[in-house]
C-alpha positions in Angstrom: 114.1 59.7 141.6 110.8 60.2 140.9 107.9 57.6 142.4 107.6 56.2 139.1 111.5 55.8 138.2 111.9 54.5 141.7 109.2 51.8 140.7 110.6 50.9 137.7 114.4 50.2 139.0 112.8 48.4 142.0 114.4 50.7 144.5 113.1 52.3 147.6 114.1 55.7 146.5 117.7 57.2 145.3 119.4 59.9 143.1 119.6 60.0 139.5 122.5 60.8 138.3 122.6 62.7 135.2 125.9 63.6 134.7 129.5 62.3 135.4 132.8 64.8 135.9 135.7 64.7 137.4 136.2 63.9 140.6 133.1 61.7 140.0 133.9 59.9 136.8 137.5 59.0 138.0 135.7 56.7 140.4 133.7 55.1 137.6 130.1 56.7 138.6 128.2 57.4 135.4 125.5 59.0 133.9 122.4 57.0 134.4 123.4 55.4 137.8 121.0 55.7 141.0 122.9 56.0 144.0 121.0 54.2 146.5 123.3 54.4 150.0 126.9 55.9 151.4 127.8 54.2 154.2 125.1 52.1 154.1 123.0 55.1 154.9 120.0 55.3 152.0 119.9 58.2 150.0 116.7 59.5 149.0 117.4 63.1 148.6 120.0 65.8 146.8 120.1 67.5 150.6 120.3 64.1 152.3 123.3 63.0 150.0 125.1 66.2 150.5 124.6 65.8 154.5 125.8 62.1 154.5 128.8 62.9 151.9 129.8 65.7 154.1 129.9 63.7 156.9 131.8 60.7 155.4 135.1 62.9 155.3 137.5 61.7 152.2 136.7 58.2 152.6 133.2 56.0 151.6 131.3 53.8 149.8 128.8 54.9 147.3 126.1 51.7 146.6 125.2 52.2 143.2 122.5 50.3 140.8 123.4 50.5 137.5 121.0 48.6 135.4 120.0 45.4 137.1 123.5 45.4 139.5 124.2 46.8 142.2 127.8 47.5 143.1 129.9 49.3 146.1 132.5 52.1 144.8 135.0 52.9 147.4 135.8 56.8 147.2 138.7 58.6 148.3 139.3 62.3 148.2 142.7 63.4 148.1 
């Protein structure tokens, strides 16, 4: 997210994202969601999500903000 986007959604910082495929959309992420956290560990870059996804293994918790909610979707790779 941008400074400005951040801002607006009243978030520290995040990723935007702009489109939702499989595996993604199976676990009902969708386009125009900000994920904030995995693990509990912010997100606040593409590089820094791909780090912290890597090291989560096949199982973790993407907090999401989607509108004004905010909700936890448990992920597991198969």
């Amino acid at each position: 997210l941008t400074r400005e986007e951040a801002a607006e959604l009243g978030v520290q910082g995040g990723i935007l994202v702009e489109s939702a495929r499989e595996p993604a959309a199976r676990f009902g992420i969708r386009e125009g969601d900000v994920i904030l956290a995995i693990n509990n560990q912010p997100v606040t870059s593409t590089n820094e999500f791909r780090a912290l996804l890597e090291r989560s293994g096949k199982r973790f918790a993407l907090l999401i903000q989607r509108g004004d909610s905010r909700i936890f979707v448990p992920v597991r790779i198969e």
